[in-house]
DSSP file (Angstrom, degrees, kcal/mol; ACC not computed):
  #  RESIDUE AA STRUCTURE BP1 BP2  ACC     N-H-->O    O-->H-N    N-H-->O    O-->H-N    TCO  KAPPA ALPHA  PHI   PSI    X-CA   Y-CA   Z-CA
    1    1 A X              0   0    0      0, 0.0     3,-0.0     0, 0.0     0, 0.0   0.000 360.0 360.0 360.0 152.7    6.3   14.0   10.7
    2    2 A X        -     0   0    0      1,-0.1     3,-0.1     2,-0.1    53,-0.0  -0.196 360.0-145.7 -54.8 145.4    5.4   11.6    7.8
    3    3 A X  S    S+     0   0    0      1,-0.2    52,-3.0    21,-0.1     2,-0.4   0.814  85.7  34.7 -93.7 -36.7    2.9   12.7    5.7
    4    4 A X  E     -A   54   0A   0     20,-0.3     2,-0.3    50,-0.2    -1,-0.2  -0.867  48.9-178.8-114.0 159.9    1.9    8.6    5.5
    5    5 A X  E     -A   53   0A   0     48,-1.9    48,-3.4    -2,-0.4     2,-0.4  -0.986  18.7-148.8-137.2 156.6    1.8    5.6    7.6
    6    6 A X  E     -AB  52  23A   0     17,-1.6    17,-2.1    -2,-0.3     2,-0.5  -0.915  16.9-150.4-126.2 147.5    0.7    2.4    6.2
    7    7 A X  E     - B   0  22A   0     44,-1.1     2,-0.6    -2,-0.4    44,-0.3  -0.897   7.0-158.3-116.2  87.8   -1.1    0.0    8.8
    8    8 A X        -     0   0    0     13,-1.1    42,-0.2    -2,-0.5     2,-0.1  -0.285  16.7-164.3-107.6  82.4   -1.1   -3.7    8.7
    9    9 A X  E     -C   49   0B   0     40,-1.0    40,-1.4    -2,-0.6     2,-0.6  -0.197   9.5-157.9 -75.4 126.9   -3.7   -4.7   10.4
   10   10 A X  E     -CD  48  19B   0      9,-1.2     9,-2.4    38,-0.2     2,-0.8  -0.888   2.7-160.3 -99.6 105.5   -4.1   -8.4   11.7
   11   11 A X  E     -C   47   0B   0     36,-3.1    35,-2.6    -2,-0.6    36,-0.6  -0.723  19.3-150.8 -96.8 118.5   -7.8   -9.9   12.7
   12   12 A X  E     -C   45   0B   0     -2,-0.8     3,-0.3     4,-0.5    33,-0.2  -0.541  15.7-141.0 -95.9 156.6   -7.2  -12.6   14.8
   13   13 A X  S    S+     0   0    0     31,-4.4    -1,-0.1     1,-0.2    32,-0.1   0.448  98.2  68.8 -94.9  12.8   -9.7  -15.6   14.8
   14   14 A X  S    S-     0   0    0     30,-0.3    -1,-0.2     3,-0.1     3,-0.1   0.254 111.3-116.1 -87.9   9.7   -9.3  -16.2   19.0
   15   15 A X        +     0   0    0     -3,-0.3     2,-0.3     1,-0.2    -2,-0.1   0.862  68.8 140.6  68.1  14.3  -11.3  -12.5   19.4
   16   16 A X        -     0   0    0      1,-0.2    -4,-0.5     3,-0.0    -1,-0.2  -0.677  64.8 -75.8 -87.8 159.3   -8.7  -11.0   20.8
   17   17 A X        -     0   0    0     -2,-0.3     2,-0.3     1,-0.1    -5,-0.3   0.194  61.0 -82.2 -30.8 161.4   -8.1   -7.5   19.8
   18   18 A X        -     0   0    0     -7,-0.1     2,-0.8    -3,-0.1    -7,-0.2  -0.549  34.1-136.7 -70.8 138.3   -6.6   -6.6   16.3
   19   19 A X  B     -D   10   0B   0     -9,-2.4    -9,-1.2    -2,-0.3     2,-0.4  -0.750  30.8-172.9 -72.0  83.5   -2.8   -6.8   16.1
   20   20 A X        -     0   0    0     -2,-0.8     2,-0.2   -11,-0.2   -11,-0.1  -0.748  11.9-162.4 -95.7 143.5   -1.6   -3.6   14.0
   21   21 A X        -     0   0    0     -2,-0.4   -13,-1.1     8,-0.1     2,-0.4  -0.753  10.8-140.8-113.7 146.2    1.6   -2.8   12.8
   22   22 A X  E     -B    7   0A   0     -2,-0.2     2,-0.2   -15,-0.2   -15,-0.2  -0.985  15.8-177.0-142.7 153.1    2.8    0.7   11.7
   23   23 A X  E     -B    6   0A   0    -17,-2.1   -17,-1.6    -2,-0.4    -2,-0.0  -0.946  28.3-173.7-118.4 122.1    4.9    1.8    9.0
   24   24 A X  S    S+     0   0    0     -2,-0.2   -20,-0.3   -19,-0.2   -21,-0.1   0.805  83.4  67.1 -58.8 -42.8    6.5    5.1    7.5
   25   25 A X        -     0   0    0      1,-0.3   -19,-0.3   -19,-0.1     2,-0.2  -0.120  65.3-159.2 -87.2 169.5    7.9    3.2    4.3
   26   26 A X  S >> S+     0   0    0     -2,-0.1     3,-3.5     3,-0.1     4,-0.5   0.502  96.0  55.5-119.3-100.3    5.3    1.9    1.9
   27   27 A X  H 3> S+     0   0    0      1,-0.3     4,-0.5     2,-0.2     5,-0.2   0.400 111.2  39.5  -6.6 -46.3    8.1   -0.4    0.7
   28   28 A X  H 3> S+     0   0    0     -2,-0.2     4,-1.6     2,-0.2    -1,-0.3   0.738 113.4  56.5 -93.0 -25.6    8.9   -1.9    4.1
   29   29 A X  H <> S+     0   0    0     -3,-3.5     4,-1.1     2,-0.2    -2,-0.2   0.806 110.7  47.2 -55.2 -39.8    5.1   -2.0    4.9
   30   30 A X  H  X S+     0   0    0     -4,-0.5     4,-2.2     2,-0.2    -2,-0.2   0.616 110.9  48.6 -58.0 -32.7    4.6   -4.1    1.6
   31   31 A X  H  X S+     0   0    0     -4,-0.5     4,-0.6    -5,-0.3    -2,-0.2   0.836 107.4  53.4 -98.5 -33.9    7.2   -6.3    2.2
   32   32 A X  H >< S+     0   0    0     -4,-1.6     3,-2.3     1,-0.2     4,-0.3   0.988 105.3  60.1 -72.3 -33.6    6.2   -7.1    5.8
   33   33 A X  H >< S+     0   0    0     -4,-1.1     3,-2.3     1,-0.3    -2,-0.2   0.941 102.9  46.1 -58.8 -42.0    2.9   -7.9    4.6
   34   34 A X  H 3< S+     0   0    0     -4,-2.2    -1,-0.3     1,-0.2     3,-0.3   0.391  87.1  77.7 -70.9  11.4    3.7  -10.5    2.4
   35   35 A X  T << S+     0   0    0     -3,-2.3    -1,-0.2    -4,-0.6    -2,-0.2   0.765  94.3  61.9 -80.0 -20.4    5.8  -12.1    4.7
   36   36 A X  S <  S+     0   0    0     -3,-2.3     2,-2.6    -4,-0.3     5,-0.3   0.306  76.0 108.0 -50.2 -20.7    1.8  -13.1    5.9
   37   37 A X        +     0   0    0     -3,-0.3     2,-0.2    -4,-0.2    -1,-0.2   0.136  51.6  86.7 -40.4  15.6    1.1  -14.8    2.9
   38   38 A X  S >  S-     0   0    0     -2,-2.6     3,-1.2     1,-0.0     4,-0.3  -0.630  81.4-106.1-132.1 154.8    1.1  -18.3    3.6
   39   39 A X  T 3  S+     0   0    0      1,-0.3    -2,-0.1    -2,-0.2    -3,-0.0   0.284 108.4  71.5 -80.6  17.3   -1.1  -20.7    4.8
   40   40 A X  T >  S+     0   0    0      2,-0.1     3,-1.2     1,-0.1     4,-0.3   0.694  88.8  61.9 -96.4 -27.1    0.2  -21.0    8.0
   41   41 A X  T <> S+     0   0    0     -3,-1.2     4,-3.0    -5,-0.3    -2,-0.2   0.554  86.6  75.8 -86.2 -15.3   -1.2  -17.5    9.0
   42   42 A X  T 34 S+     0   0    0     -4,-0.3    -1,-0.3     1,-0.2    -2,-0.1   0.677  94.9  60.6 -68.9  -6.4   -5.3  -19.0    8.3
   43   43 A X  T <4 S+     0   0    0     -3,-1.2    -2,-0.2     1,-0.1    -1,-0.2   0.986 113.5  25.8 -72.1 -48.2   -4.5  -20.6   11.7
   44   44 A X  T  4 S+     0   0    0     -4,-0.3   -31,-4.4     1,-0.1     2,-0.6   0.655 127.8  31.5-108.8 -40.1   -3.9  -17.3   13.8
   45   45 A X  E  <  -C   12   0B   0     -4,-3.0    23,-0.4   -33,-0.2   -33,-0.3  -0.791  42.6-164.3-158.5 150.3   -6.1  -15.1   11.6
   46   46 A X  E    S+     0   0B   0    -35,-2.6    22,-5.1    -2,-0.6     2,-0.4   0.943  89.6  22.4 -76.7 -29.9   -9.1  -14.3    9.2
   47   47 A X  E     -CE  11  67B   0    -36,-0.6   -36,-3.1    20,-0.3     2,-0.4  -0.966  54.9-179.8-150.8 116.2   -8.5  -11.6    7.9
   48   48 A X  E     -CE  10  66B   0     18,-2.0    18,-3.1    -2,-0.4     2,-0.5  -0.923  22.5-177.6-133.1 152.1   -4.7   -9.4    7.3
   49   49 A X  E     -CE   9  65B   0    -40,-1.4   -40,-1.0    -2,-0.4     2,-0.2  -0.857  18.9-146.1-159.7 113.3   -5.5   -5.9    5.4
   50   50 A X  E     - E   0  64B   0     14,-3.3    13,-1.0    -2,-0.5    14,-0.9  -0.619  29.8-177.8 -72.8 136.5   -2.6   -3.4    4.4
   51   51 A X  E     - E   0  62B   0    -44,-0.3   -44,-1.1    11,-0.3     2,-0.5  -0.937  22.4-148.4-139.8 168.9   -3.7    0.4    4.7
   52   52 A X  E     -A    6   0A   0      9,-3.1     2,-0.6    -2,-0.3   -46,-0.2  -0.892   7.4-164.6-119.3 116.2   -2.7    3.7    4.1
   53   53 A X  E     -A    5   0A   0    -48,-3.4   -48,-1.9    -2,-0.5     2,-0.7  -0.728  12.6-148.1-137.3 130.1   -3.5    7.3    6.1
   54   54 A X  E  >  -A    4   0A   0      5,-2.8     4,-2.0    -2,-0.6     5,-0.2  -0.740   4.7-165.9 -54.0  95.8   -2.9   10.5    4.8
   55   55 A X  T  4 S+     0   0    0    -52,-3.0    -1,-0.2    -2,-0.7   -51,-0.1   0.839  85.8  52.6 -91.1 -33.2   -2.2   12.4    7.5
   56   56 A X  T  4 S+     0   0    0    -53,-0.2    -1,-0.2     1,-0.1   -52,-0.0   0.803 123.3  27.7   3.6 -86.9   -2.6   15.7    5.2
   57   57 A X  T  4 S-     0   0    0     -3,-0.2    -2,-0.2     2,-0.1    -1,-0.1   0.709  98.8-134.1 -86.7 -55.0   -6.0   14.8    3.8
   58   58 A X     <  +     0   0    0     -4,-2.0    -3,-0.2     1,-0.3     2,-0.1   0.157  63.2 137.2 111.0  -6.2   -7.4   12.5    7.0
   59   59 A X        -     0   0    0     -5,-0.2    -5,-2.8    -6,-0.1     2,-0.3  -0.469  47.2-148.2 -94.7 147.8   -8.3   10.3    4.4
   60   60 A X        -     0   0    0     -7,-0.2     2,-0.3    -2,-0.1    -7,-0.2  -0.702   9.0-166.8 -98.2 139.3   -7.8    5.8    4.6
   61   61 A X        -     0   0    0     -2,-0.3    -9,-3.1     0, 0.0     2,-0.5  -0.966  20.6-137.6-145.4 129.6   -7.2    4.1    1.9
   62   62 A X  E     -E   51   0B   0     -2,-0.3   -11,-0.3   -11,-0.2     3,-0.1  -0.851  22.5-175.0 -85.2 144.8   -7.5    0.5    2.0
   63   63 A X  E     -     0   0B   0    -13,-1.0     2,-0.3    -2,-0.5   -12,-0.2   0.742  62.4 -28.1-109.7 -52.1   -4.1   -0.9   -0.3
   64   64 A X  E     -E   50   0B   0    -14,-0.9   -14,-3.3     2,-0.0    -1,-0.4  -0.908  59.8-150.7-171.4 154.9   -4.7   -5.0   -0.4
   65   65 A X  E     -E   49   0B   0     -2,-0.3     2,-0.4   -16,-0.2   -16,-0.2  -0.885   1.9-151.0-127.9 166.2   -6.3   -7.4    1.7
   66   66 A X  E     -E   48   0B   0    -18,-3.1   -18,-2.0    -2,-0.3     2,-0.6  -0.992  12.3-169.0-120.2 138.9   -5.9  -11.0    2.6
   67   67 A X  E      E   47   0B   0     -2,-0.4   -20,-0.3   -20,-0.2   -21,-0.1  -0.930 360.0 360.0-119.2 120.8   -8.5  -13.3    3.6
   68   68 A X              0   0    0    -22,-5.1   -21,-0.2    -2,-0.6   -22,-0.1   0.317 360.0 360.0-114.1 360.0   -8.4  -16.5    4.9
């Protein structure tokens, strides 16, 4: 098993649950987040927030967020 997975978590502005995404790669985790950059993504959602967990340690680390 991975020692991380990075989490890109999507808060959507209809209330429906969060969308989360999981990762192994940091690098492919990165790159899908910015593929959210855009101003097309304030329709769908407030709030898009890259993370990390150590699976080691237990410990979250948030990595970058977006907010819309």
């Amino acid at each position: 098993m991975e020692r991380y997975t990075y989490e890109i978590t999507f808060t959507r502005l209809d209330g429906q649950p969060d969308e989360i995404q999981q990762h192994t790669s940091e690098e492919l985790a990165r790159e899908c987040f910015r593929l959210f950059d855009e101003s097309d993504s304030a329709e769908m959602y407030s709030k898009i927030e890259l993370s990390c967990h150590d699976w080691e340690t237990g410990a979250d680390e948030i990595l970058e967020t977006m907010t819309f």
